[in-house]
Jmol script that loads the backbone (N, CA, C; Angstrom):
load data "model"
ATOM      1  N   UNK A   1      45.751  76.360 -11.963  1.00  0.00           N
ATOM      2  CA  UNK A   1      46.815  75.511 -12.415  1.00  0.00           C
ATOM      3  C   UNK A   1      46.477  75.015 -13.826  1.00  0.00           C
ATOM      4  N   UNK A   2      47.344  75.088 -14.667  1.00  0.00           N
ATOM      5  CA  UNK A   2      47.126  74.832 -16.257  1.00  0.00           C
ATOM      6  C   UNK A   2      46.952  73.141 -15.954  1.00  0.00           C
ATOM      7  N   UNK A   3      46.663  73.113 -17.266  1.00  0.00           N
ATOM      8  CA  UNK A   3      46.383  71.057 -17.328  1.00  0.00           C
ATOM      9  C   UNK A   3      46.736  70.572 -18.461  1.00  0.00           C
ATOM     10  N   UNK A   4      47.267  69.502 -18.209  1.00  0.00           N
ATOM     11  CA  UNK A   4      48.436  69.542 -19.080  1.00  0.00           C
ATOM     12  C   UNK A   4      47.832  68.283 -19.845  1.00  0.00           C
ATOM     13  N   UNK A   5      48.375  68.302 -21.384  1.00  0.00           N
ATOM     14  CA  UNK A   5      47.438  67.498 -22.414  1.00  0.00           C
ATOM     15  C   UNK A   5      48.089  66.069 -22.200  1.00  0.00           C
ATOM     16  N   UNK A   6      47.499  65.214 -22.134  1.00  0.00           N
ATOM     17  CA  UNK A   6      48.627  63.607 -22.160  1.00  0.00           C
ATOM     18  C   UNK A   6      48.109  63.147 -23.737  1.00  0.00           C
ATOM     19  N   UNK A   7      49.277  62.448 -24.120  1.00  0.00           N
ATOM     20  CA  UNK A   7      49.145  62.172 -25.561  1.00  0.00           C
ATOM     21  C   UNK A   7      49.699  60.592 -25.442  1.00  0.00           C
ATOM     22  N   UNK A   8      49.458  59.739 -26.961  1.00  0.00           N
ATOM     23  CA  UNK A   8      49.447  58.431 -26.851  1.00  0.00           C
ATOM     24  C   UNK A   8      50.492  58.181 -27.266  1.00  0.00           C
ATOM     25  N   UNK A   9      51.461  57.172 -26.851  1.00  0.00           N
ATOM     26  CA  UNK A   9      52.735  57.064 -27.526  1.00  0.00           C
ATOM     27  C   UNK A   9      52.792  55.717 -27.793  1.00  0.00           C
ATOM     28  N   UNK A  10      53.301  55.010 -28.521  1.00  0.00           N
ATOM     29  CA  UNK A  10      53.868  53.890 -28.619  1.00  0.00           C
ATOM     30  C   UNK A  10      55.153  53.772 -28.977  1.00  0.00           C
ATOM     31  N   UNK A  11      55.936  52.859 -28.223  1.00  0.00           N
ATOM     32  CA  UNK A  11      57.267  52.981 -27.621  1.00  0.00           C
ATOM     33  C   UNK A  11      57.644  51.340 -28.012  1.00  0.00           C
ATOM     34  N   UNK A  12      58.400  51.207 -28.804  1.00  0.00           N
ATOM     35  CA  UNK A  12      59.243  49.869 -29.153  1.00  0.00           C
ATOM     36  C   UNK A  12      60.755  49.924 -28.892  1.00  0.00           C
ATOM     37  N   UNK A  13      61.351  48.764 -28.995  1.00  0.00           N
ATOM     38  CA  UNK A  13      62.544  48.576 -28.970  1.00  0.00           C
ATOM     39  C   UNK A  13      63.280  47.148 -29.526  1.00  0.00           C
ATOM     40  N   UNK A  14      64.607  47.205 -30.031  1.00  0.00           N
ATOM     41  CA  UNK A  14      65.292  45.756 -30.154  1.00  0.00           C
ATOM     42  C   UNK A  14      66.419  46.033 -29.448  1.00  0.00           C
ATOM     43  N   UNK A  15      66.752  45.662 -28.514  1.00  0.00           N
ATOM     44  CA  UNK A  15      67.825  45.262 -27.776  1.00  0.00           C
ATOM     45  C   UNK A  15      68.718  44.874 -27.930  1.00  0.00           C
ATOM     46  N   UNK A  16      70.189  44.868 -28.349  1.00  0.00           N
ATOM     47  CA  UNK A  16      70.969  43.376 -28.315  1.00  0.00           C
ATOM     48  C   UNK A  16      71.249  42.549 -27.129  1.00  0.00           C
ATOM     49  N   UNK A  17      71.638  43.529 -26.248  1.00  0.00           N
ATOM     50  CA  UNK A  17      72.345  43.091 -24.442  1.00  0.00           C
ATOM     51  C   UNK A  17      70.723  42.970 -23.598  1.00  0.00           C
ATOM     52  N   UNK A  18      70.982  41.396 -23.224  1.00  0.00           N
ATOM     53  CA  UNK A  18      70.186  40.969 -22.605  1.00  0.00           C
ATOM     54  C   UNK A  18      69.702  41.881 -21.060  1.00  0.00           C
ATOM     55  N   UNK A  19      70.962  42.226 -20.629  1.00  0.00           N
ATOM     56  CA  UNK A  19      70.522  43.250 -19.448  1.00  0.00           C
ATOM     57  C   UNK A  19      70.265  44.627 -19.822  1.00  0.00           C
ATOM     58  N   UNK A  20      70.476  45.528 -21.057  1.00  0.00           N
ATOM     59  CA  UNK A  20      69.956  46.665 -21.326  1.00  0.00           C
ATOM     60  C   UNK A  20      68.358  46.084 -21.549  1.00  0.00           C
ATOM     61  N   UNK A  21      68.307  45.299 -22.504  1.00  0.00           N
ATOM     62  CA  UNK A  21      66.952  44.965 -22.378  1.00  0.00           C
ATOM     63  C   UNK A  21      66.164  44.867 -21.889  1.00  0.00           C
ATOM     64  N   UNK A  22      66.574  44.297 -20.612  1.00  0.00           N
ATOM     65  CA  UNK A  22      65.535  44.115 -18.930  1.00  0.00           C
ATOM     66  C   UNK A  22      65.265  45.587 -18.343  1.00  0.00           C
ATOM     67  N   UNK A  23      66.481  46.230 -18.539  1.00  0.00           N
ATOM     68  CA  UNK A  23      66.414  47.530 -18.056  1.00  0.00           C
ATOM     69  C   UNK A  23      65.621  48.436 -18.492  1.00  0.00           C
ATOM     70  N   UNK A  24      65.608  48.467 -20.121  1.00  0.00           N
ATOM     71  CA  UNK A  24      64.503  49.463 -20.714  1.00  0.00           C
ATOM     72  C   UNK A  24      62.936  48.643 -20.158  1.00  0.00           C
ATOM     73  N   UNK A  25      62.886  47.422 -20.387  1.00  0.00           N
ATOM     74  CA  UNK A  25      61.760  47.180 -20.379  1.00  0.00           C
ATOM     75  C   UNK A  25      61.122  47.449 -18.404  1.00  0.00           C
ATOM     76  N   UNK A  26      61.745  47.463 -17.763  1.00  0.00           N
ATOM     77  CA  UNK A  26      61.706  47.972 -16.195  1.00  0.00           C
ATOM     78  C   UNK A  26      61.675  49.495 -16.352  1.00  0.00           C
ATOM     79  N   UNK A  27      62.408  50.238 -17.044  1.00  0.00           N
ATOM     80  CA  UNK A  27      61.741  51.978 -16.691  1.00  0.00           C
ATOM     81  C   UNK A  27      60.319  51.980 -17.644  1.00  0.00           C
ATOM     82  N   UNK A  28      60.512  51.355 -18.884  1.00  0.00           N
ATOM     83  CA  UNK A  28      58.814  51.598 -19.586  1.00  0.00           C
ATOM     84  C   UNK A  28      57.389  50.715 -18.639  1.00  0.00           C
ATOM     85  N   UNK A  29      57.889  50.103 -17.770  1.00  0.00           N
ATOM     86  CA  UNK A  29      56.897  49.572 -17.061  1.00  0.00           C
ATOM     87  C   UNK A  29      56.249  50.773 -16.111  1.00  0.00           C
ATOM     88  N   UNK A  30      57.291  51.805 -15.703  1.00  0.00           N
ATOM     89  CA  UNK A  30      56.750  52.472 -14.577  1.00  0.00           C
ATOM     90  C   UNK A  30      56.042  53.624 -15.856  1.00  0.00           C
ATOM     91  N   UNK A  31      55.911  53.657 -17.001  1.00  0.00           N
ATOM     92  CA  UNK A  31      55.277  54.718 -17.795  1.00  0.00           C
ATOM     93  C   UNK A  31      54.247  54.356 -18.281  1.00  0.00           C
ATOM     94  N   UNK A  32      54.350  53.091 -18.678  1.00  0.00           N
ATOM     95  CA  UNK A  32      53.073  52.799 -19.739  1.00  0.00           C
ATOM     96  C   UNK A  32      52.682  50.802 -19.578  1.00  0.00           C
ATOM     97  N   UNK A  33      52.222  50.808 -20.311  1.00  0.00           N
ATOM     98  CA  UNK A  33      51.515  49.467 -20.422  1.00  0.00           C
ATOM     99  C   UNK A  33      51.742  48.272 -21.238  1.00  0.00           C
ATOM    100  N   UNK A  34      53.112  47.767 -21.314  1.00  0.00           N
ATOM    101  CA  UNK A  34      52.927  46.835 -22.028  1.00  0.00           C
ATOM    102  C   UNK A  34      51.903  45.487 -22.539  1.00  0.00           C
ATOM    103  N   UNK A  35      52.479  46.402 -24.664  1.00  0.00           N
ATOM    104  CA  UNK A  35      51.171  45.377 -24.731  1.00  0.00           C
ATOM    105  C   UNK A  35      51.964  44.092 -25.759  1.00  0.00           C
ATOM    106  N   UNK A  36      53.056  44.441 -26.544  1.00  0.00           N
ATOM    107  CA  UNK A  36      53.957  42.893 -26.640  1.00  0.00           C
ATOM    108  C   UNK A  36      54.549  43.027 -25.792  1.00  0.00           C
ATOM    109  N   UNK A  37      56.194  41.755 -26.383  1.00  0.00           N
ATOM    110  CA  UNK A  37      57.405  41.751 -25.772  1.00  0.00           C
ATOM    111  C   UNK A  37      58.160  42.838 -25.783  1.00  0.00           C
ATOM    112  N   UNK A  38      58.265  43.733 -26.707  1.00  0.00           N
ATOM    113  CA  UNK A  38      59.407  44.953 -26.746  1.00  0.00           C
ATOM    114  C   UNK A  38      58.515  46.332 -27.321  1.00  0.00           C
ATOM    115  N   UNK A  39      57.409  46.416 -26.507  1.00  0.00           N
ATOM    116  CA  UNK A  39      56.057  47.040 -27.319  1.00  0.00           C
ATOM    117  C   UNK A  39      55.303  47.404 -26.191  1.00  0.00           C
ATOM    118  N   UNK A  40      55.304  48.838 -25.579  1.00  0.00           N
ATOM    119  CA  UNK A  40      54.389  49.758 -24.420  1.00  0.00           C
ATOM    120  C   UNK A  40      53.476  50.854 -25.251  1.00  0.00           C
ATOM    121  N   UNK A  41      52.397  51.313 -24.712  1.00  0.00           N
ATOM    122  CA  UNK A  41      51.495  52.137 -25.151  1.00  0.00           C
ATOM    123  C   UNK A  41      51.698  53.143 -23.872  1.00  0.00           C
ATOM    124  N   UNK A  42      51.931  54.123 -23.815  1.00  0.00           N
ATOM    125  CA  UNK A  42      52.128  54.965 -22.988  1.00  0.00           C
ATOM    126  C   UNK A  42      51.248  56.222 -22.870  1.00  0.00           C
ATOM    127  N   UNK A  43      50.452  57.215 -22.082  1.00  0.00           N
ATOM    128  CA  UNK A  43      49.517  57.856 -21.482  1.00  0.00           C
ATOM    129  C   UNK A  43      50.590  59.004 -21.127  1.00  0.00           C
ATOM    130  N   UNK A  44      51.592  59.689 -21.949  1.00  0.00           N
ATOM    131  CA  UNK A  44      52.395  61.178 -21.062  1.00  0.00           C
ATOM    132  C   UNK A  44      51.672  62.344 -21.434  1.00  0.00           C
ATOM    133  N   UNK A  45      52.200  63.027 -20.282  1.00  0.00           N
ATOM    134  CA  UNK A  45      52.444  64.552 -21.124  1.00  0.00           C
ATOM    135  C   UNK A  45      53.600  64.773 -21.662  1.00  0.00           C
ATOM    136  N   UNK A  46      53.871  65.725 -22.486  1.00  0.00           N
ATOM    137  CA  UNK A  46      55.200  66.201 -22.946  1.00  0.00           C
ATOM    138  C   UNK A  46      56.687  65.666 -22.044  1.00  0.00           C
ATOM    139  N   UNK A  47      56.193  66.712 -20.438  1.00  0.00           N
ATOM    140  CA  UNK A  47      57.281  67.003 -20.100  1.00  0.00           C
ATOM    141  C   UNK A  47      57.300  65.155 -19.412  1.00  0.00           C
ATOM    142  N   UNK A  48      56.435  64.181 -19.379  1.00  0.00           N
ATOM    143  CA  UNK A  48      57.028  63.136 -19.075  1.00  0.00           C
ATOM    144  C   UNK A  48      57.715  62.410 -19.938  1.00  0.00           C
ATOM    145  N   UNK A  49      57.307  62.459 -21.469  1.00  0.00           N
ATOM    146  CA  UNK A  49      57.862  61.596 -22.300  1.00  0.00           C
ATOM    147  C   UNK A  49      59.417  61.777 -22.246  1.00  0.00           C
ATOM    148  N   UNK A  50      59.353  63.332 -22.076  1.00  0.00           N
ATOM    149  CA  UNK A  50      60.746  64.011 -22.034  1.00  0.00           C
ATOM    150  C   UNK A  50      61.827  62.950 -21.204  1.00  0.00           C
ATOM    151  N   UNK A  51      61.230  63.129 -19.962  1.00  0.00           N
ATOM    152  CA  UNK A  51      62.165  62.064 -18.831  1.00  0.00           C
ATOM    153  C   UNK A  51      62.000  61.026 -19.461  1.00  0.00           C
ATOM    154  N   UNK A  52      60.588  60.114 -19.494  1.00  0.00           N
ATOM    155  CA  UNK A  52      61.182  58.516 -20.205  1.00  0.00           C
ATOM    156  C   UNK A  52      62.285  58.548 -21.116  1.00  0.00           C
ATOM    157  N   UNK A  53      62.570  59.761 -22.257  1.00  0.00           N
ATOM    158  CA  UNK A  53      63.325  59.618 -23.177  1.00  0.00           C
ATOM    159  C   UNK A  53      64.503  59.532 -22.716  1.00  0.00           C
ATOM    160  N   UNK A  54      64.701  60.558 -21.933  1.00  0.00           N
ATOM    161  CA  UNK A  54      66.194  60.648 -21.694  1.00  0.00           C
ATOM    162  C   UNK A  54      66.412  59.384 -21.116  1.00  0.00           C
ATOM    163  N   UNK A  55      65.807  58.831 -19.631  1.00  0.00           N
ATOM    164  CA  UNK A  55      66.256  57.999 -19.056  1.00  0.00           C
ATOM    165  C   UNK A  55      66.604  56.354 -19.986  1.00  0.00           C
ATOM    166  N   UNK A  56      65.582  56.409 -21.213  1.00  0.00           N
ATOM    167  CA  UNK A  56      65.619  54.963 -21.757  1.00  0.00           C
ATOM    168  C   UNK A  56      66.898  55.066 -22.720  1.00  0.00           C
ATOM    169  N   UNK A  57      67.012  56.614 -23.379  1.00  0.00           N
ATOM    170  CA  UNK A  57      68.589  57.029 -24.314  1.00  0.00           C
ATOM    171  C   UNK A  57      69.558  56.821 -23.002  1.00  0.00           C
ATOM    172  N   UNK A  58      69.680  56.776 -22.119  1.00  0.00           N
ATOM    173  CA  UNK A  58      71.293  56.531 -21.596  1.00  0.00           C
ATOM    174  C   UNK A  58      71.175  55.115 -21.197  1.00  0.00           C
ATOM    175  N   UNK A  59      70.133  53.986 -21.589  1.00  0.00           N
ATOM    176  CA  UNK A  59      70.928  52.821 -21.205  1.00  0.00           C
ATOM    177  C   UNK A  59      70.590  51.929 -22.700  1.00  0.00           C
ATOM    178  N   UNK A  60      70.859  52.654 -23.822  1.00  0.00           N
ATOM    179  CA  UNK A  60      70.992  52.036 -25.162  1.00  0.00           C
ATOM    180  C   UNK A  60      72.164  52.117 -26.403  1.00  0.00           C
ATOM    181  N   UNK A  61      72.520  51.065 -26.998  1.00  0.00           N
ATOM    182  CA  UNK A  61      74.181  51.490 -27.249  1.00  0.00           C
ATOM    183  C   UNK A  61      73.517  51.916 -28.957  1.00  0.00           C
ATOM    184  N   UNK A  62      73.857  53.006 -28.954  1.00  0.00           N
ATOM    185  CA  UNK A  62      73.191  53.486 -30.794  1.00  0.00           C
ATOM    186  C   UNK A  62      73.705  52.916 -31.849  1.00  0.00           C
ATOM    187  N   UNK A  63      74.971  52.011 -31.911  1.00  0.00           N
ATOM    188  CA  UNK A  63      75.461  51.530 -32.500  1.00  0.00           C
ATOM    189  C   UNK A  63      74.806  50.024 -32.710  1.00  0.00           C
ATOM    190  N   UNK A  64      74.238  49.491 -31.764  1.00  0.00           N
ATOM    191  CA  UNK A  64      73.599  47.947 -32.089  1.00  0.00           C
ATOM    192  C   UNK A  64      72.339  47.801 -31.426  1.00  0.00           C
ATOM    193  N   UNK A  65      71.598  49.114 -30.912  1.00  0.00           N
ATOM    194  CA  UNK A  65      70.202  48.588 -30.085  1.00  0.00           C
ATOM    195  C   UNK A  65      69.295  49.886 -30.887  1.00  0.00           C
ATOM    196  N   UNK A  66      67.688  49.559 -31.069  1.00  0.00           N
ATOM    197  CA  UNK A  66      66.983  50.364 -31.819  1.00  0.00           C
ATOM    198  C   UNK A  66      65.936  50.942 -30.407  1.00  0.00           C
ATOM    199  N   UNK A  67      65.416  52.147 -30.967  1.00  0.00           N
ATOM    200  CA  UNK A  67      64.552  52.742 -30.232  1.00  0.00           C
ATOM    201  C   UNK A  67      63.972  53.484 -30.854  1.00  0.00           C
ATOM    202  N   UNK A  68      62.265  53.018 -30.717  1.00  0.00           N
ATOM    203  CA  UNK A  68      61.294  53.832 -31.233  1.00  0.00           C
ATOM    204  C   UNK A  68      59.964  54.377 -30.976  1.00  0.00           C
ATOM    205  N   UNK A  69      60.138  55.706 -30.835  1.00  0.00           N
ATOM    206  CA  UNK A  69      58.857  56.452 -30.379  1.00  0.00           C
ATOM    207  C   UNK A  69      57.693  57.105 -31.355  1.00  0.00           C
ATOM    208  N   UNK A  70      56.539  56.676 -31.077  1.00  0.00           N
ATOM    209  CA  UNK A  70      55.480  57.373 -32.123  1.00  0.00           C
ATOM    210  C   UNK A  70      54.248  57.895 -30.990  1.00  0.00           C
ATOM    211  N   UNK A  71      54.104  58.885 -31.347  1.00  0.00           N
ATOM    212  CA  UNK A  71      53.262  59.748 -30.961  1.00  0.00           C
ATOM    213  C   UNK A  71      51.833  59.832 -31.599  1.00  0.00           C
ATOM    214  N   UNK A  72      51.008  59.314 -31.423  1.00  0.00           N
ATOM    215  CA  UNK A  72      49.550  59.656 -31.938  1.00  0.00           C
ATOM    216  C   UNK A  72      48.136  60.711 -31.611  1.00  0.00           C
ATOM    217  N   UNK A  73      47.973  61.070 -32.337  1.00  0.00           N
ATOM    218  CA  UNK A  73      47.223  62.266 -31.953  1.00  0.00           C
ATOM    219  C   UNK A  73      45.541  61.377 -31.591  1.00  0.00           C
ATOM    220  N   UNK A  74      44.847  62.057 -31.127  1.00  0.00           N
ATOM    221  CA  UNK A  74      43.196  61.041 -30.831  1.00  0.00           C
ATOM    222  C   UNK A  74      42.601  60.605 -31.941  1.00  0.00           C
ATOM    223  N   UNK A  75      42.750  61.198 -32.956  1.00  0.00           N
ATOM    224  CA  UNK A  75      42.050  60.505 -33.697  1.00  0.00           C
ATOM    225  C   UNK A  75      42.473  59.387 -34.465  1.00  0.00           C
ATOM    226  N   UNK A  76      43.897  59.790 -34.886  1.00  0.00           N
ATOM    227  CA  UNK A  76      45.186  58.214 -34.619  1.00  0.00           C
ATOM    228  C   UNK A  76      44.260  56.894 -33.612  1.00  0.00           C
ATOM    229  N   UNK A  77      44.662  56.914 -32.514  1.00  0.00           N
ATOM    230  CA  UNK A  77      44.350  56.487 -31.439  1.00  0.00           C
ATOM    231  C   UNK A  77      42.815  55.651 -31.677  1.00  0.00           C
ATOM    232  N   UNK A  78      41.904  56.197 -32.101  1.00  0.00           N
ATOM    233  CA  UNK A  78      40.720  56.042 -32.074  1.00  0.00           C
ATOM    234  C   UNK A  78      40.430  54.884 -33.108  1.00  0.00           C
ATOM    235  N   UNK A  79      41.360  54.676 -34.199  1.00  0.00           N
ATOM    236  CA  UNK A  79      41.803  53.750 -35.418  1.00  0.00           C
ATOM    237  C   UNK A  79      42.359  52.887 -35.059  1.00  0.00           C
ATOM    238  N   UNK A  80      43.301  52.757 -34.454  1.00  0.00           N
ATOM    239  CA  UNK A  80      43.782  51.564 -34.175  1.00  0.00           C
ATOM    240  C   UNK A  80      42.950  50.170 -33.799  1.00  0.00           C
ATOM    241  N   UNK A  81      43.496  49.180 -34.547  1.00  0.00           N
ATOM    242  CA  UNK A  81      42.863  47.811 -34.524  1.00  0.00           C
ATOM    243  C   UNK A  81      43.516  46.466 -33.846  1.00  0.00           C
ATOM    244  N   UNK A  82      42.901  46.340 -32.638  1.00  0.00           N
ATOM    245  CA  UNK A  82      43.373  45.115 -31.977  1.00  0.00           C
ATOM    246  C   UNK A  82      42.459  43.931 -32.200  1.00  0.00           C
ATOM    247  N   UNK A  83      43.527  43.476 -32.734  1.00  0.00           N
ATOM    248  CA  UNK A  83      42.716  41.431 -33.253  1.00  0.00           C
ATOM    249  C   UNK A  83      43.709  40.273 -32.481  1.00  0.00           C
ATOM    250  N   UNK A  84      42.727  39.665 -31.497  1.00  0.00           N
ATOM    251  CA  UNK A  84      43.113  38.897 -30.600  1.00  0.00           C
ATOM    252  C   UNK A  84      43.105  39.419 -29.206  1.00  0.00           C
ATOM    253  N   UNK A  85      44.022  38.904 -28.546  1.00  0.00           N
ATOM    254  CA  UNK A  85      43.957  39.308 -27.126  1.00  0.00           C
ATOM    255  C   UNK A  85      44.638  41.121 -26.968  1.00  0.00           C
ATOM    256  N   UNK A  86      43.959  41.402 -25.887  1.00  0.00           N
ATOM    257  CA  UNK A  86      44.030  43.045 -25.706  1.00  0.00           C
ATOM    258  C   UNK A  86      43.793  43.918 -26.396  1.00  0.00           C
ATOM    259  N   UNK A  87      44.107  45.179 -25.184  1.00  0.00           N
ATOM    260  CA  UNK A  87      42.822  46.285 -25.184  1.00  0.00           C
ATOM    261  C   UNK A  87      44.087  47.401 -25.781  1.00  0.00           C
ATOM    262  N   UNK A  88      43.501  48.660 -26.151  1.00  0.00           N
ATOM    263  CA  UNK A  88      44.127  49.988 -26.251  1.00  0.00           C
ATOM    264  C   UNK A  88      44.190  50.151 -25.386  1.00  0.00           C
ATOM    265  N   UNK A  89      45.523  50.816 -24.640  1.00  0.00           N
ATOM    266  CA  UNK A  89      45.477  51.531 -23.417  1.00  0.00           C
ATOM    267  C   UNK A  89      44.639  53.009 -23.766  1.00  0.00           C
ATOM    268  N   UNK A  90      44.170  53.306 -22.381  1.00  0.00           N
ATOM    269  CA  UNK A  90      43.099  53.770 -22.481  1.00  0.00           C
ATOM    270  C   UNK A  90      43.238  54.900 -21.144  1.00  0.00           C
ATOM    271  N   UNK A  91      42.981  55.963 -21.179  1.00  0.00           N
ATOM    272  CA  UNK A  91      43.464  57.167 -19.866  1.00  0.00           C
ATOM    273  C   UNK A  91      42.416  56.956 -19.044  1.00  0.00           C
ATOM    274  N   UNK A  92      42.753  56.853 -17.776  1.00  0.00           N
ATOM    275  CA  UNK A  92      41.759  56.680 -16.605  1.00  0.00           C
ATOM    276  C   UNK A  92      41.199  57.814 -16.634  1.00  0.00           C
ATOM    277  N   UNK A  93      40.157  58.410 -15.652  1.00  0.00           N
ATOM    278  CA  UNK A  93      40.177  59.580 -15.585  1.00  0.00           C
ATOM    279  C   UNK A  93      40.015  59.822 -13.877  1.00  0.00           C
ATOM    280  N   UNK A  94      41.132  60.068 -13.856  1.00  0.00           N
ATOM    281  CA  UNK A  94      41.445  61.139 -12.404  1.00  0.00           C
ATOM    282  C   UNK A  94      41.228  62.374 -12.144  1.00  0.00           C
ATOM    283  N   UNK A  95      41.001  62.401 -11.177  1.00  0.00           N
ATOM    284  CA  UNK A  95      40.208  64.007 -10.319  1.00  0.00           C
ATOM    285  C   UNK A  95      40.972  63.885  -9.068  1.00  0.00           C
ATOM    286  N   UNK A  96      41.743  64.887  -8.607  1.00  0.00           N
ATOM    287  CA  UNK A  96      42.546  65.304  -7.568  1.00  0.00           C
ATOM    288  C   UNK A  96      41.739  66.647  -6.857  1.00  0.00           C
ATOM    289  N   UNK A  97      41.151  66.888  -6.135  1.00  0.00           N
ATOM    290  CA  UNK A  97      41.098  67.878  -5.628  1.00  0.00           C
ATOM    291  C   UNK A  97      42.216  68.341  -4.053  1.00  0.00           C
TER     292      UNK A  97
END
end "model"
wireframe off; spacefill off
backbone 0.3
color backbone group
């Protein structure tokens, strides 16, 4: 079985509608880790970011709500600087046999 690469994303948003808002921020909970208020660090592979995307594009109005995805490669990742409270999300490492 191939193995599939997970890559680092960071995933923002501004909202206008108080309930789209709740909503994105409830599907990015089941993906990644929030580390502000409108601000997840996420652990996918491809084909998951794929689904988060779609699912978080159909409950955002393009006309008045923002959405933004960045992708970092490891050595990206490895730079990043947290001052104050919290950590980089960070990939567990799981073994399934």
């Amino acid at each position: 079985m191939p193995i599939k690469r997970v890559m680092f994303y960071i995933i923002s948003y501004d909202i206008s509608d108080d309930k789209r808002r709740v909503r994105l921020a409830e599907i990015l909970k089941d993906f990644g880790t929030r580390v502000q208020y409108s601000v997840f660090e996420c652990l996918l592979t491809e084909d998951q970011f794929l689904v988060l995307l779609q699912r978080l594009r159909s409950h955002i109005d393009p006309a008045t709500d923002s959405l933004r995805c960045y992708r970092l490669c490891q050595g990206c990742v490895e730079e990043i600087i947290v001052e104050g409270r919290g950590d980089v999300t960070r990939e567990e490492n799981v073994y399934i046999w």
